[in-house]
C-alpha positions as CSV (number, residue, x, y, z in Angstrom):
1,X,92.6,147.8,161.2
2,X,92.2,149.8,158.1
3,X,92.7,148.4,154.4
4,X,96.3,149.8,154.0
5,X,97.9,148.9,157.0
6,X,95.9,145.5,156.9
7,X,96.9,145.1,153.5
8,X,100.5,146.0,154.2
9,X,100.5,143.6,157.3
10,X,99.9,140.9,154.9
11,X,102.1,141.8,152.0
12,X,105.4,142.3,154.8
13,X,105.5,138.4,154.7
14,X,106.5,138.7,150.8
15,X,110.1,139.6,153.0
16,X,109.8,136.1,154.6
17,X,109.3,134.7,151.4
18,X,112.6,136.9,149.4
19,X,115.4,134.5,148.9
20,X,114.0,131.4,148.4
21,X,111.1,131.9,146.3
22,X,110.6,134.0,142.9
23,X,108.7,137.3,143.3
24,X,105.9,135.8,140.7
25,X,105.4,133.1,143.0
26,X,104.1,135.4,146.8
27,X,100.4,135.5,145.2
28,X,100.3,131.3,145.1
29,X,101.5,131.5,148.9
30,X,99.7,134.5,150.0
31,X,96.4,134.3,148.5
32,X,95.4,131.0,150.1
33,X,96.7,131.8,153.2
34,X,95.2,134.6,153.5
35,X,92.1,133.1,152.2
36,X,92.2,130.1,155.0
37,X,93.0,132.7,157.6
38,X,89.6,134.6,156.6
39,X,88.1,131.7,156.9
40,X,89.3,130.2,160.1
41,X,88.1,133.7,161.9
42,X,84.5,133.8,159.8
43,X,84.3,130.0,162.0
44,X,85.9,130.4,165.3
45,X,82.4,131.7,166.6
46,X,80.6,128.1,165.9
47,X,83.4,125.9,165.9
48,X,82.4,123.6,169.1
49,X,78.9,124.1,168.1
50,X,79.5,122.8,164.3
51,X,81.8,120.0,166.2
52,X,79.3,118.7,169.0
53,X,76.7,118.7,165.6
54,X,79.1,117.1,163.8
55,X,79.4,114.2,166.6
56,X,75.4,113.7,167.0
57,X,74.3,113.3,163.3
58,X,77.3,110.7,162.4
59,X,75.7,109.1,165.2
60,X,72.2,109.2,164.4
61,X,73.4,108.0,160.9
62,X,72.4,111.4,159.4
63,X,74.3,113.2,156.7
64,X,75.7,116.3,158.9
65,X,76.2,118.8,155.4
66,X,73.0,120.7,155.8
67,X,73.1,120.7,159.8
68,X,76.4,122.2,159.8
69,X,75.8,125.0,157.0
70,X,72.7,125.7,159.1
71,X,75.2,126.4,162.6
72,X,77.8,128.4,160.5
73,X,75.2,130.5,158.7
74,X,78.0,131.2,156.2
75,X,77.9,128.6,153.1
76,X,81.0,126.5,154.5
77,X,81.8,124.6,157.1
78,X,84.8,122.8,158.9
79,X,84.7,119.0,160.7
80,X,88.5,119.3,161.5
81,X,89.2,119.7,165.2
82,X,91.8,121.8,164.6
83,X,92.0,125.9,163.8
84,X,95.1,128.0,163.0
85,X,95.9,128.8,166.7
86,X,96.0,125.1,167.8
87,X,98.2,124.5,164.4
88,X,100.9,126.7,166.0
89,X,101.2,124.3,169.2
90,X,102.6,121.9,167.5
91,X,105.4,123.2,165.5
92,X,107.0,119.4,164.2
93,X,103.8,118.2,162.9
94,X,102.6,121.2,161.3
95,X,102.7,120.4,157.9
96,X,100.3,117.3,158.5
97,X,98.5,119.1,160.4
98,X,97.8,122.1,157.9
99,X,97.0,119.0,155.4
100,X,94.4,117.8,157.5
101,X,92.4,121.1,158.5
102,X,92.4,122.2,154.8
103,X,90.8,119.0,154.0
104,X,87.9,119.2,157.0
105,X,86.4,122.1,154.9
106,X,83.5,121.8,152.9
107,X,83.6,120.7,149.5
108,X,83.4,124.3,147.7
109,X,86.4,125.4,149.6
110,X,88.6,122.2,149.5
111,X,88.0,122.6,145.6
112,X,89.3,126.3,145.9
113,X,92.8,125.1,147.8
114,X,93.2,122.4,145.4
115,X,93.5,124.8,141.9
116,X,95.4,126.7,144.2
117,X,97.5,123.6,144.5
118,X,97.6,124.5,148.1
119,X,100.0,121.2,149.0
120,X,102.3,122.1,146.5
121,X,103.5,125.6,148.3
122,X,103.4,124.1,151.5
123,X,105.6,121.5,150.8
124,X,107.6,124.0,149.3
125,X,107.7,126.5,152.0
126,X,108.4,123.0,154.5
127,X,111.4,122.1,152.3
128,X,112.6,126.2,152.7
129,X,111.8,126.0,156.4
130,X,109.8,128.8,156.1
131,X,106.0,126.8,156.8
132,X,105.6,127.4,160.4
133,X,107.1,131.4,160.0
134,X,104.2,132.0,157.5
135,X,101.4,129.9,159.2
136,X,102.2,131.9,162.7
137,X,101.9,135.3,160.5
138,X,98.5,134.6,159.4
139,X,97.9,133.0,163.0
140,X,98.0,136.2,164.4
141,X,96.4,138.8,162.4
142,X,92.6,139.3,163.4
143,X,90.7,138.6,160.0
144,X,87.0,137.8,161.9
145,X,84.0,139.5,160.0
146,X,83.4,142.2,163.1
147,X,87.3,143.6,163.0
148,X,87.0,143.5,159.0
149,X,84.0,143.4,157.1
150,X,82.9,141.5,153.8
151,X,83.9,144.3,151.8
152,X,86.7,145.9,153.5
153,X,87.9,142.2,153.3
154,X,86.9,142.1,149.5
155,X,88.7,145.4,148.6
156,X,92.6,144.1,150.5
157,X,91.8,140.9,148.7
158,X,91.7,142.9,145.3
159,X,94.7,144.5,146.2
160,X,97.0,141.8,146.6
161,X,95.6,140.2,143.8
162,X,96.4,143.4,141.6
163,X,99.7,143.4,143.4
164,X,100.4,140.0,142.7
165,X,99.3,140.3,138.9
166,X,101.6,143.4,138.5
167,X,104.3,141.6,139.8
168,X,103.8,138.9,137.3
169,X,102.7,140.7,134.3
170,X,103.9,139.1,131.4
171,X,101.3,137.3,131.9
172,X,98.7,139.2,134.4
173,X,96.7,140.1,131.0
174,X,95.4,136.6,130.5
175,X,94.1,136.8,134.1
176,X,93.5,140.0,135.4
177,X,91.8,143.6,133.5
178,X,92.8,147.0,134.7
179,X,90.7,148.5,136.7
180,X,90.7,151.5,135.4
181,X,88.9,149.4,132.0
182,X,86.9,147.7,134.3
183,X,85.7,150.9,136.3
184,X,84.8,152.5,132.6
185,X,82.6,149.2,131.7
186,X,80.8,149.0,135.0
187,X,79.9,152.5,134.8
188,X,78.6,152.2,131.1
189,X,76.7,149.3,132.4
190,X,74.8,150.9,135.1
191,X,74.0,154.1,133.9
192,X,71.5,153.9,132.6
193,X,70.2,152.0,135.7
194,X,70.9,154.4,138.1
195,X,67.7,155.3,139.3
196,X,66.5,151.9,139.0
197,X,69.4,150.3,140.6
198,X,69.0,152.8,143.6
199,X,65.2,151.8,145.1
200,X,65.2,149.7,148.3
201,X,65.5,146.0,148.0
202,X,66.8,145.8,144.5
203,X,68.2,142.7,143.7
204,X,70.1,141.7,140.2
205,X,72.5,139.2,138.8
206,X,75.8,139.4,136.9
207,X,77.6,137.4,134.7
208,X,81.3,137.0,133.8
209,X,82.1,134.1,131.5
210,X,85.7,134.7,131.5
211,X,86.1,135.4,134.8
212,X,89.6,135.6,135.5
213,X,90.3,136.7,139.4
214,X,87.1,138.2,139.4
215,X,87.6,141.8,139.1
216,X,85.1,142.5,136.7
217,X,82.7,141.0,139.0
218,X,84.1,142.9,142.3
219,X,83.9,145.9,140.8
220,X,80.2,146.2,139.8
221,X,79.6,144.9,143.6
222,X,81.5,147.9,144.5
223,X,79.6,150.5,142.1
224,X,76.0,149.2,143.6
225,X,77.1,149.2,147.2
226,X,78.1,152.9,146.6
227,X,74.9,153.3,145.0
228,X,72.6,151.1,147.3
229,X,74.0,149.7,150.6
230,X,71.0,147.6,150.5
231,X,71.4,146.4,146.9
232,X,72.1,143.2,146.6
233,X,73.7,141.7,143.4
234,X,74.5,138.4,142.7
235,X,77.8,137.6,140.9
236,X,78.4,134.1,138.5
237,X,81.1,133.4,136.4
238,X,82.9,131.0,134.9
239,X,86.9,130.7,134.5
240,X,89.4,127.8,132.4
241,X,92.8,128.7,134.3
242,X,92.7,126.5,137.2
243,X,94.6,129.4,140.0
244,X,92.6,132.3,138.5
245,X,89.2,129.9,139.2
246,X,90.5,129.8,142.8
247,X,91.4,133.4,143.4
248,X,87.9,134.3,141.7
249,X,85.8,131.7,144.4
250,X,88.1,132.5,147.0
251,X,87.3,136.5,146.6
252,X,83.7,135.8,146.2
253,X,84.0,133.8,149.3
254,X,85.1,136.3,151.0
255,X,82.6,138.8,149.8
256,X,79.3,136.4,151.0
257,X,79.1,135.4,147.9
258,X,77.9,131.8,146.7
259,X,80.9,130.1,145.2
260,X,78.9,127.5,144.1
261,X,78.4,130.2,141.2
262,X,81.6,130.2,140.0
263,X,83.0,127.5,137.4
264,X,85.6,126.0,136.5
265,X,85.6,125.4,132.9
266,X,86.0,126.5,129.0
267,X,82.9,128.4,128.2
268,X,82.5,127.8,124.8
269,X,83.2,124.0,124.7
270,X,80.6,123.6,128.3
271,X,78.8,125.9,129.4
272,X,78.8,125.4,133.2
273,X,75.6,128.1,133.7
274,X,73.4,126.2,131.2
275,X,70.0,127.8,130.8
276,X,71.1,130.0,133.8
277,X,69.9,134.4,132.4
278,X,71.6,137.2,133.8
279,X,70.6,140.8,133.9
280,X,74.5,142.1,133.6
281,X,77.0,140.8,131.7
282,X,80.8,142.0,131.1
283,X,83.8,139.8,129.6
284,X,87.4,140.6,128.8
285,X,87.7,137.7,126.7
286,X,91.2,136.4,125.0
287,X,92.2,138.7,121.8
288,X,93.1,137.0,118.7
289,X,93.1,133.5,120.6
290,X,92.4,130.4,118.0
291,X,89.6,128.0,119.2
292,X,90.8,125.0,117.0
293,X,91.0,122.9,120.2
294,X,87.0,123.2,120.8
295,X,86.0,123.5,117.2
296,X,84.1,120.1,117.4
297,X,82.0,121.1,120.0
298,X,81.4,124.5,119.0
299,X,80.7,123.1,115.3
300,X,78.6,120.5,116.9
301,X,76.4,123.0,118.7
302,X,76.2,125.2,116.0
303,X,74.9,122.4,113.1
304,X,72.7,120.7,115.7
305,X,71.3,123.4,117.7
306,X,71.2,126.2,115.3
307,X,69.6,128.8,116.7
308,X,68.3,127.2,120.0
309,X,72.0,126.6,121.0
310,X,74.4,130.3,121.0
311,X,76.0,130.1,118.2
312,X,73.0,130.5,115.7
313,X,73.9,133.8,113.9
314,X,77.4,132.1,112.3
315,X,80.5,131.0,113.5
316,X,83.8,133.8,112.8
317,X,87.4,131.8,111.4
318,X,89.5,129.8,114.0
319,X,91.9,131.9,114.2
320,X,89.9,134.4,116.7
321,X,87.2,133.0,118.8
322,X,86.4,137.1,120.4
323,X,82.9,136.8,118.6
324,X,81.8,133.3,120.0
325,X,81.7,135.0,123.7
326,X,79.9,137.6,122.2
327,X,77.6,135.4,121.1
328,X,77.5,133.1,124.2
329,X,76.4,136.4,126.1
330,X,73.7,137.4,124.0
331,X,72.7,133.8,124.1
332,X,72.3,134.7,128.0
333,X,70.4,137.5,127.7
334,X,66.8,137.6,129.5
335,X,63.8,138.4,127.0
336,X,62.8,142.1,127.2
337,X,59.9,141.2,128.6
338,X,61.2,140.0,132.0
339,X,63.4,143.0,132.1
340,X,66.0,142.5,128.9
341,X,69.9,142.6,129.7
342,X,73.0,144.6,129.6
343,X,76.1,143.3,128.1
344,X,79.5,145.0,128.4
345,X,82.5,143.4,126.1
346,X,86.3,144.4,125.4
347,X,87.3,143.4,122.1
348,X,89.6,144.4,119.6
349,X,89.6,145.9,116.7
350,X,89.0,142.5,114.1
351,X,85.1,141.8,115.3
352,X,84.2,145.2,113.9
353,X,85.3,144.6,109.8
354,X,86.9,141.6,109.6
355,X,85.1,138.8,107.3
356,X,83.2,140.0,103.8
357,X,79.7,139.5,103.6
358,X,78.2,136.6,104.0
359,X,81.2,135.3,106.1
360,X,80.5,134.3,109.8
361,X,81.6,137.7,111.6
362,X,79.7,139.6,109.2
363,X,76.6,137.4,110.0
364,X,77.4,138.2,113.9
365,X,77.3,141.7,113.0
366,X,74.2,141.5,111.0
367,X,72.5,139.8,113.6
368,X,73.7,142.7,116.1
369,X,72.3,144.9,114.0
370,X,69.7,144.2,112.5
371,X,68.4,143.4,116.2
372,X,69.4,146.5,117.3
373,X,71.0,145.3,119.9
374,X,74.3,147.8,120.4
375,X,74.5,150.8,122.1
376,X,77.3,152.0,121.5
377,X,81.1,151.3,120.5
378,X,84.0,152.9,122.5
379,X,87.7,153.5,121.6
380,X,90.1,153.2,123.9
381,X,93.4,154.4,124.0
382,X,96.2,151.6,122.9
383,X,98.9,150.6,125.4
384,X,96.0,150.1,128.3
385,X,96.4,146.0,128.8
386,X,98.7,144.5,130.4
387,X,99.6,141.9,127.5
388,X,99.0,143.9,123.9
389,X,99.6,147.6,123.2
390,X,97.0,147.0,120.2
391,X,93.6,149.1,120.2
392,X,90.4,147.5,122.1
393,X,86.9,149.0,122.0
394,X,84.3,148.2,124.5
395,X,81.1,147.1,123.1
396,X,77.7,148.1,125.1
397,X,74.8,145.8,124.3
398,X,71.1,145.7,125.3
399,X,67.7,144.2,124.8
400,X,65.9,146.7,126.4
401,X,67.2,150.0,124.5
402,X,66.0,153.4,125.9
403,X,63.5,154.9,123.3
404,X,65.8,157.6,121.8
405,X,68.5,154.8,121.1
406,X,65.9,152.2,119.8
407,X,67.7,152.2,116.2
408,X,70.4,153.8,116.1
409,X,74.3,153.1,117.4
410,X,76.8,155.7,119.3
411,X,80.3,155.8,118.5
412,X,82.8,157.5,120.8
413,X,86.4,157.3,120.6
414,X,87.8,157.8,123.8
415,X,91.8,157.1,122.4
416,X,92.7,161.0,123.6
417,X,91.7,160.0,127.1
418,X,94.5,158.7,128.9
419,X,97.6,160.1,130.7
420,X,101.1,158.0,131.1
421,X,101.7,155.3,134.2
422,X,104.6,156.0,136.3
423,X,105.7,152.7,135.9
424,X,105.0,150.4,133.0
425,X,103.5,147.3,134.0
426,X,104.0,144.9,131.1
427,X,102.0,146.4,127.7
428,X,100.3,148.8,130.0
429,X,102.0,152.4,129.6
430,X,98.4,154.1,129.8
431,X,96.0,154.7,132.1
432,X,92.3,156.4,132.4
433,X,92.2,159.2,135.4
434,X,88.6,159.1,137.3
435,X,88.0,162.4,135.4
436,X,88.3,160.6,131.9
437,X,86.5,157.9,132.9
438,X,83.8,160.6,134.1
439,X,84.2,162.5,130.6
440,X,83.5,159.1,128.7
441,X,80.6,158.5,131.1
442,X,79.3,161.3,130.4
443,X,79.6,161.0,126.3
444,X,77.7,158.1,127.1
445,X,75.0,159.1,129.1
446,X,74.1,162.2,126.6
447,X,73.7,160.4,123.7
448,X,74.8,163.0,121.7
449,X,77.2,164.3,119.3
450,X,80.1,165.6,120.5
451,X,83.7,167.2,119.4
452,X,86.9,167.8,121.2
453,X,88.7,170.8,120.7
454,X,92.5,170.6,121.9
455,X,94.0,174.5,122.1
456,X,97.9,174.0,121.6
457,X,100.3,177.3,122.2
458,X,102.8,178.4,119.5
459,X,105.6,175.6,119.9
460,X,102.6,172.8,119.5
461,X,102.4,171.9,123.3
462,X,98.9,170.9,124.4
463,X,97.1,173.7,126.6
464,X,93.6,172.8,127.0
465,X,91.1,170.0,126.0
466,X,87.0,171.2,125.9
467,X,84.3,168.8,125.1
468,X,82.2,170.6,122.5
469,X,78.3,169.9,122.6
470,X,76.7,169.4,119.2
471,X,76.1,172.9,118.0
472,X,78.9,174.6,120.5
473,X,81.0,177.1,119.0
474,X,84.7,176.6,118.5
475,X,86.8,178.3,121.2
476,X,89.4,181.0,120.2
477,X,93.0,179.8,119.2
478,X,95.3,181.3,121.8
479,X,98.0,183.9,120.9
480,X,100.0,182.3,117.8
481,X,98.7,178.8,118.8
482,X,95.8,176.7,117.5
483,X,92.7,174.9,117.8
484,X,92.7,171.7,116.6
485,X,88.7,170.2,116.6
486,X,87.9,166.6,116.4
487,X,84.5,164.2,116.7
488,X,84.4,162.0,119.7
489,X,80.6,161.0,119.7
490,X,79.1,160.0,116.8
491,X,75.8,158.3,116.2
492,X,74.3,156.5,113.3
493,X,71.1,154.5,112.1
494,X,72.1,150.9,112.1
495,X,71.6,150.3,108.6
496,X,74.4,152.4,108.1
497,X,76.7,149.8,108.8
498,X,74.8,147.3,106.4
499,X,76.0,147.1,103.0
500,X,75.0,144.2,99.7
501,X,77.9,143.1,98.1
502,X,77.0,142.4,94.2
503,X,78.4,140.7,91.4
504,X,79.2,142.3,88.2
505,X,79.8,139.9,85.1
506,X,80.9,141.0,82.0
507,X,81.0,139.0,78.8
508,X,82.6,135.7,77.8
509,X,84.5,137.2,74.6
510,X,85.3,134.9,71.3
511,X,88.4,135.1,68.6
512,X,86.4,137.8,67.2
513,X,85.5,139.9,69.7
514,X,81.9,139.0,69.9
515,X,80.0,138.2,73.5
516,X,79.7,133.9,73.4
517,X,75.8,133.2,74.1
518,X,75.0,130.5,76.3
519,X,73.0,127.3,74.2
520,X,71.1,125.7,76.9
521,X,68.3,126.1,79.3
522,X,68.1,129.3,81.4
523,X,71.2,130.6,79.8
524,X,70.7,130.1,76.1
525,X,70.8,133.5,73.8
526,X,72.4,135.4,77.0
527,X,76.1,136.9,77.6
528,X,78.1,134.1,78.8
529,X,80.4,135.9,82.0
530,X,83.9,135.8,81.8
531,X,85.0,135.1,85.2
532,X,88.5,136.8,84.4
533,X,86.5,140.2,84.3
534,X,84.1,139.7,87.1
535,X,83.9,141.7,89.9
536,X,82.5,142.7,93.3
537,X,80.9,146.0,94.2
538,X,79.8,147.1,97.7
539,X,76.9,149.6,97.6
540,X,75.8,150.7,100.8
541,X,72.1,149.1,102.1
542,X,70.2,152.7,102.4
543,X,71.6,153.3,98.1
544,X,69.4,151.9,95.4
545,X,71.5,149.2,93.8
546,X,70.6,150.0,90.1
547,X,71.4,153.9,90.3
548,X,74.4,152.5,92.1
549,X,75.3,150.5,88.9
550,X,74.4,152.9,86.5
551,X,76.1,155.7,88.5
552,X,79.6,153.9,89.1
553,X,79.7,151.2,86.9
554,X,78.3,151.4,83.5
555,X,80.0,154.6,82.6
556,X,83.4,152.2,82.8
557,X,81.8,149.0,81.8
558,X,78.8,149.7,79.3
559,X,78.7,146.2,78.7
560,X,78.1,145.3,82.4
561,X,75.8,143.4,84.4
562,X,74.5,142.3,88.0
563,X,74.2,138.5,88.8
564,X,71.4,139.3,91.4
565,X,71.7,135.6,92.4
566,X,75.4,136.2,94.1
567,X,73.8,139.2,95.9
568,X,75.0,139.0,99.6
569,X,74.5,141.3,102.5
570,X,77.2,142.1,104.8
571,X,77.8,144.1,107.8
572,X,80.8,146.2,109.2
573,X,81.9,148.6,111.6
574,X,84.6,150.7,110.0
575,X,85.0,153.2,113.6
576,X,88.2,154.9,112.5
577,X,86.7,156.0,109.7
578,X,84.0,157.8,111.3
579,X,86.4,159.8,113.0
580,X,89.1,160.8,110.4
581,X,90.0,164.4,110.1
582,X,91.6,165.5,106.9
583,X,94.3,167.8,107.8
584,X,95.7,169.6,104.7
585,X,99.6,169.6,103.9
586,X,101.8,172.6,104.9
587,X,102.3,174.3,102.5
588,X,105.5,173.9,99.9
589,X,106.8,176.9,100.7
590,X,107.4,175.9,104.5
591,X,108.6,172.4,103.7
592,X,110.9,174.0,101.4
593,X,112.1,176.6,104.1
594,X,112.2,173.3,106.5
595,X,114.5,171.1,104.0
596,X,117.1,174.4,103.6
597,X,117.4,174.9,107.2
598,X,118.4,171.2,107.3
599,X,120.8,171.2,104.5
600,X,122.6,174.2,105.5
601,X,122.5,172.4,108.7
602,X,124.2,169.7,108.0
603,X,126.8,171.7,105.2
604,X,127.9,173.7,108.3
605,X,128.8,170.3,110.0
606,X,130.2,169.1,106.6
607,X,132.5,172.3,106.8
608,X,133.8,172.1,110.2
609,X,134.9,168.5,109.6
610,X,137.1,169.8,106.6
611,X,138.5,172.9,108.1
């Protein structure tokens, strides 16, 4: 049975469902029956083995746990007597009975039903007389490991569960990334890796902190296996919403992987991977979310801990908490010396300017920074989440920097690259094709500048897009149409983004007019500064501050000085900038010919009304 038509098998019992239950609420029934179907088939094989077991060590006193994990072979075990095919013989009792097999599973997988709040939506399908319809679906559909593999499972799994999310998606965003974002930060993840990533026997981990469903995580398993069959990578992650946590185990379940990995939990406020180092890590955290509810722990760690806990650098304002999983990441990074780590992150636009120097998200940055720890920034187009049409950029970081990037930072706005959904899906109006995706890949991968030249016909309707290499000439406009040229990779030296932000006094004036002197210690026979007149400048860290002064200031302020004692450094990342075009104004005489056409436009209107 193939992916779609198993995948379609499953979803026709959304029609049993239709009537008596809302369309958001399919994935809470589907999911876990789907997932206890899975599971009944992955156990049939050692069932009366695992039960005879079972029997002899409660007898000999002995805890039967390990025993039985060691007779499964799969992580998980069951000590009901009953299976899904021996629930359908008894068609009165089978709510009970569904009750008690869930609960003879091990404790990972009980723990996975339960967020599900698996007793809930049967009660609710018993109350709809719809339980024993449902169970007898799943009953019959042939979901053992040698009709469907661990990924072909894994890949109908993602489906519903994007299915599902779509269905739901006013609020899918808090749960569940695109995956055509995700398939962009996997692939500037790995690429780098490629060649590594492809010998025989490799073997990596990788890290999600806000896991969600566990796309993020699903996907980089995909991009290895298409790399390396015999790669083997080793997923974690840890997830606050209590159904997402169980969608996320149950998929890596299904996959072979060890749910024990996954947990349940906020991050920030406890860590549920302490001490645990990842070679890969990618997030989708919460935009713009306040973390007021775990400020005490997060201020706790960061006064006590300092820079042995994760939030050493500084701690950004309550009102966003995007920086404190960036900082929880790097704080997860292995030393470069065992290897070093990658980190993809989607943020939005506020981590890269917001806060003045010497304000927490400007120490995050400097910290970045000045350990040269990001790649590169990329730009994506707005409208690509499912809950905010608001820009994002994807962050790349790394401890283990390639020698031509050791220093330096690559920008590349990749807002063009997107072309409209056939159906909206929440916020989400845009999506990246395989080909941009490839394109931005690519940017990467160069590490190069690069423009974009978009050829447009005479009526202003896009013809033609060309990446333009660093040094490539500019195509020829078409016939009476243009060429429009625009940078999409830049790079810079990281001190660029480094500035000092200094103070610049002027004098305390008297009655007279005459600069008041100061009378003790340090201060007396000097300038007294007026604070009315003072005044910050930010001079860029690579310019020499005093032929900064004497260059902008002192020519308006002769009387002018710098308190080098308020001096602060600051970091920001100001990306549109770095990408502005200037495109002169038309000129007058076309606007003029423009605003004629309209007025006689309208006169002519004006004049049939009166005729």
């Amino acid at each position: 049975m193939n992916q779609q038509v198993l995948s379609s098998f499953i979803w026709s019992v959304a029609d049993l469902l239709r009537g008596d239950f809302k369309q958001s609420d399919y994935g809470r029934i589907i999911l876990p029956f789907t997932v206890l179907r899975r599971l009944d088939c992955v156990l049939e094989a050692t069932k009366a083995a695992a039960l005879a077991e079972l029997a002899a060590k409660r007898a000999a006193g002995l805890n039967p746990a390990p025993f039985l994990l060691r007779i499964t072979g799969c992580g998980f075990y069951n000590v009901s007597q009953l299976d899904m095919k021996r629930l359908m013989g008894d068609q009165d009792h089978i709510s009970d009975n569904l009750y008690t097999y869930v609960q003879g599973f091990s404790p990972d997988v009980r723990d996975i039903f339960e967020r599900f709040d698996f007793d809930t939506q049967v009660e609710r399908l018993a109350k709809s007389g719809l339980l024993y319809q449902v169970a007898e679906r799943f009953a019959t559909i042939d979901l053992h490991p040698e009709a469907v593999d661990n990924h072909q499972m894994g890949l109908v799994f993602e489906e519903l569960i994007r299915k599902f999310a779509e269905i739901s998606n006013e609020t899918a965003g808090e749960h569940f990334t695109p995956r055509d974002a995700i398939r962009l930060m996997v692939n500037l993840l790995f690429i780098e890796d490629d060649a590594v990533l492809a010998r025989p026997g490799t073997v990596r981990t990788i890290y999600d902190p806000t896991a969600g469903t566990g796309g993020m995580l699903s996907v980089a398993g995909e991009y290895l296996a298409e790399l390396n069959p015999q790669a083997r990578l080793t997923m974690f992650g840890q997830e606050l919403n209590p159904e997402s946590y169980a969608i996320c185990k149950a998929d890596m379940l299904i996959k072979g992987q060890a749910v024990s990995n996954i947990i349940f939990g906020n991050t920030l406020s406890a860590d549920g991977l302490l001490g645990k180092l990842f070679d890969y890590m990618l997030s989708n955290p919460p935009f713009g979310v306040e973390w007021k509810k775990i400020e005490a722990a997060v201020r706790k760690e960061y006064e006590q801990k300092g820079y042995n806990g994760r939030f050493g650098p500084g701690l950004p304002r309550v009102s966003d908490g995007s920086l404190l999983f960036l900082l929880h990441l790097i704080s997860k990074m292995r030393s470069a010396a065992d290897g070093g780590s990658r980190i993809g992150i989607v943020l939005n636009g506020s981590p890269l300017f917001t806060g003045g120097a010497g304000s927490g998200e400007s120490e995050i940055r400097r910290y970045c920074l000045e350990n040269d720890l990001v790649e590169a920034i990329v730009g994506l187009p707005t409208d690509m989440f499912y809950n905010t049409g608001i820009s994002t950029y994807v962050w790349i970081l790394s401890n283990r920097k390639p020698e031509h990037r050791k220093g330096r930072v690559q920008l590349i706005d990749a807002s063009g690259f997107w072309q409209k959904m056939r159906k909206s899906l929440g916020s989400k109006r845009k999506e990246m094709s395989e080909e941009h995706i490839a394109t931005v890949t690519r940017l990467f991968g160069d590490f190069a500048e690069a423009r974009l030249a978009i050829l447009t016909d005479a009526a202003g309707k896009e013809l033609e897009r060309r990446v333009l290499p660093a040094g490539a000439p500019v195509p020829p406009a078409p016939e009476g149409g243009k060429v429009r040229v625009t940078p999409i990779s830049r790079i810079f030296r990281n001190e660029v983004f480094g500035y000092r932000t200094i103070t610049v006094e002027r004098p305390l004036r008297d009655a007279s007019g005459q600069p008041v002197l100061g009378q003790k210690g340090k201060a007396k026979g000097k300038p007294q500064p007026d604070p009315k007149l003072r005044d910050t400048e930010n001079v860029p860290l690579a310019e020499d501050v005093a032929e900064y002064f004497k260059r902008e200031v002192l020519p308006h302020a002769p009387d002018a000085w710098i308190d080098h004692a308020k001096t602060k450094i600051g970091y920001e990342i100001p990306f549109n900038r770095h990408f502005y075009v200037f495109e002169p104004p038309r000129p007058l005489s076309a606007i003029d010919a423009d605003l004629k056409r309209v007025t006689d436009r309208i006169k002519t209107m004006i004049d049939g009304l009166t005729a």
